[in-house]
C-alpha positions as CSV (number, residue, x, y, z in Angstrom):
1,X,0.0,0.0,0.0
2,X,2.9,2.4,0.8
3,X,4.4,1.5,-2.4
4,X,1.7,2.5,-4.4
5,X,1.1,5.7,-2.8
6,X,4.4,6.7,-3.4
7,X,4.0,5.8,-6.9
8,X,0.5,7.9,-7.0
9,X,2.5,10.7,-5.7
10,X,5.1,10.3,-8.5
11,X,2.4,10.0,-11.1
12,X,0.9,13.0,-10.0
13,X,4.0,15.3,-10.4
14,X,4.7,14.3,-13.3
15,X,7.0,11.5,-13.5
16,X,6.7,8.7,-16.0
17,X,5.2,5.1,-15.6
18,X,9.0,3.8,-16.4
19,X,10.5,6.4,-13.9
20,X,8.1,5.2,-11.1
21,X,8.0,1.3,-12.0
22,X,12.3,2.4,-11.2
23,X,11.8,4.6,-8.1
24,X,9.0,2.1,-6.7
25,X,10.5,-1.1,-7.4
26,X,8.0,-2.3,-9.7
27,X,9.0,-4.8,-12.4
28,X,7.9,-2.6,-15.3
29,X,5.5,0.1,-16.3
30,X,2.2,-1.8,-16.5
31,X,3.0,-2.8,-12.9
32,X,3.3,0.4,-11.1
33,X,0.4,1.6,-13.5
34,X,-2.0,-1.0,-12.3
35,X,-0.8,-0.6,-8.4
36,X,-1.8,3.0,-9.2
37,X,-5.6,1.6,-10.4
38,X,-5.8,-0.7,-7.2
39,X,-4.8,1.7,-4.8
40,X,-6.5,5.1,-6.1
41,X,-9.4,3.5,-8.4
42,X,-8.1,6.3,-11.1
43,X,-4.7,7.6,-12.7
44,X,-4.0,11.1,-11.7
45,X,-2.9,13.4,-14.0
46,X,0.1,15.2,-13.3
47,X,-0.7,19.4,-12.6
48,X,-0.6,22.0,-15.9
49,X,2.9,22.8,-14.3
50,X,3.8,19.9,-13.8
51,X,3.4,18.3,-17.2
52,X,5.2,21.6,-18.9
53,X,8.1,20.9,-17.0
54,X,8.0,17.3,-17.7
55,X,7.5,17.6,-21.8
56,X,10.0,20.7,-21.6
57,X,12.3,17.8,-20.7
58,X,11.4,15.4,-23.3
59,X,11.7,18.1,-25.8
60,X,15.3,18.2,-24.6
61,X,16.1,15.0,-24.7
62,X,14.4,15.0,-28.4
63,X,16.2,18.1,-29.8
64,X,19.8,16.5,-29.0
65,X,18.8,13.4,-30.8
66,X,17.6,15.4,-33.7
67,X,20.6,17.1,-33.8
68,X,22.6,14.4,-33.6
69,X,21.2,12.7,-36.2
70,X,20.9,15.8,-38.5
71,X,25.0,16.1,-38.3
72,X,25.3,12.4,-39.6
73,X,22.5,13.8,-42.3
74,X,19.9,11.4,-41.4
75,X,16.9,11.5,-43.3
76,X,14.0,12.9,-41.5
77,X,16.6,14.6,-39.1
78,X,15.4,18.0,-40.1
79,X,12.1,18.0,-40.0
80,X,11.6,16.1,-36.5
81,X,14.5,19.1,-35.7
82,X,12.3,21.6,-36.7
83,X,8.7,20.1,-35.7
84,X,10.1,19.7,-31.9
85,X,11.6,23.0,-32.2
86,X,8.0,24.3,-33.1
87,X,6.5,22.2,-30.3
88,X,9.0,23.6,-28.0
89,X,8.4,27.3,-28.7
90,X,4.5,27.1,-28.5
91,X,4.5,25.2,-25.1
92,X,7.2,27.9,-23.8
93,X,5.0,30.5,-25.1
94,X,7.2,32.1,-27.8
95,X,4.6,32.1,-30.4
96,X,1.7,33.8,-28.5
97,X,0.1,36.0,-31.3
98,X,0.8,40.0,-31.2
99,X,-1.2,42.1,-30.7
100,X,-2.6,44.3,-33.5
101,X,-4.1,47.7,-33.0
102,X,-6.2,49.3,-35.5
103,X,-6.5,52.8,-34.8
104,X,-8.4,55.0,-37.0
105,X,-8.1,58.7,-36.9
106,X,-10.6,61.1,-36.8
107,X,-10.7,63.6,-39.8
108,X,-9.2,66.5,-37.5
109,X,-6.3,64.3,-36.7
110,X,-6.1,63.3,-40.1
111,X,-5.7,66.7,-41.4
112,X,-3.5,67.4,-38.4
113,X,-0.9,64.8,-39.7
114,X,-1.1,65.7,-43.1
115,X,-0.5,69.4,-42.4
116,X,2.8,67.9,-40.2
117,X,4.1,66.3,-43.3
118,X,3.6,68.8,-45.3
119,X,5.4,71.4,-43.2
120,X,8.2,68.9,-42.4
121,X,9.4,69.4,-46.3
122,X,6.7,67.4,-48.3
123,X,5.4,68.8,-51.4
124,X,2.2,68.1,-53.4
125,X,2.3,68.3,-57.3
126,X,-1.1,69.1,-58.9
127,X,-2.0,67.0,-61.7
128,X,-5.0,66.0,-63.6
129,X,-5.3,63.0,-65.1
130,X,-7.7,61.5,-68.0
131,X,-10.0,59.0,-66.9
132,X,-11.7,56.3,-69.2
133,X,-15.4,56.2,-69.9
134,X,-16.6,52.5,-70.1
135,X,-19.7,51.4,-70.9
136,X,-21.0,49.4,-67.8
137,X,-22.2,46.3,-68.6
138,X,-26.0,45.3,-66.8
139,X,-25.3,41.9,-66.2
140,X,-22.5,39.1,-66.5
141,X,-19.3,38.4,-64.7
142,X,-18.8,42.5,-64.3
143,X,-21.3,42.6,-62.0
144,X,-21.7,39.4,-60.7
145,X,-25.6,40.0,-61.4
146,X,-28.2,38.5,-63.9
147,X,-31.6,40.3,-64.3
148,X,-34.0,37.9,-63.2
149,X,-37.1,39.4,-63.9
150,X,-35.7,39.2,-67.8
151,X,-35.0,35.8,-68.0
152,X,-38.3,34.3,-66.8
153,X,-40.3,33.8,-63.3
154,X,-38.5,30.2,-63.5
155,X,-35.0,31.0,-62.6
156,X,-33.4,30.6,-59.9
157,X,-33.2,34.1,-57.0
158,X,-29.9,33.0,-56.2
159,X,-27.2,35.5,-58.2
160,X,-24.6,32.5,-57.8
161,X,-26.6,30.4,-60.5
162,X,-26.9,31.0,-63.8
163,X,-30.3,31.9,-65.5
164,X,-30.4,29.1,-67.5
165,X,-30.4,26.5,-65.0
């Protein structure tokens, strides 16, 4: 009963079946996993904290035999490099999204900046330019519309389907 306790305890900060099976004195993992079923009716899981630290860890361990095996240019060395690498960075919180503030000015302090880049050196140049008359077209691709009422009171209301349908 002791032992399995201890082995709760171990379970529950994080420690692996193999590293309690070791510490306890159990033969193997399935062992200490089923003392932990008899004595506690349940497996704990290890606390948020806990488990970061304990994967932190792994990742460890896993990055130094990625690299090791991406210097004797084993296939498949880079990417498990760079997938644990990614894993490692979002559990250590490295690639929390930024923050993105959309401020839009007010008209006064629009005219307030433009008026400071002006004075600051800019200068406008005044030019006209020619602009094309097209005819617009009153239905097709253009417009993305087809007039309904001019193709019969059978076709379909929805401007995604074609008048012929």
């Amino acid at each position: 009963m002791q032992r399995a306790s201890e082995a709760w305890h171990l379970r529950v900060i994080g420690r692996t079946w193999q590293q309690i099976a070791d510490e306890c004195g159990y033969a193997n993992p399935s062992n200490a996993h089923r003392a932990v079923m008899r004595f506690a009716g349940t497996v704990p899981d290890p606390a948020p904290d806990e488990l970061r630290r304990l994967w932190r860890h792994r990742m460890e361990l896993l990055w130094s035999l990625a690299v090791r095996d991406a210097t004797k240019a084993r296939p498949g060395a880079l990417r498990a490099g760079v997938a644990i690498a990614d894993r490692a960075a979002k559990l250590g919180g490295l690639d929390v999204p930024q923050a993105h503030i959309l401020v839009t000015p007010t008209e006064t302090q629009y005219q307030m900046l433009v008026e400071r880049i002006l004075g600051a050196g800019a200068h406008t140049v005044d030019t006209e330019h020619d602009v094309l008359e097209l005819p617009v077209p009153e239905s097709g691709p253009l417009t993305g519309t087809v007039n309904h009422a001019a193709a019969g009171s059978s076709a379909s209301s929805n401007p995604s389907t074609s008048a012929t349908s």
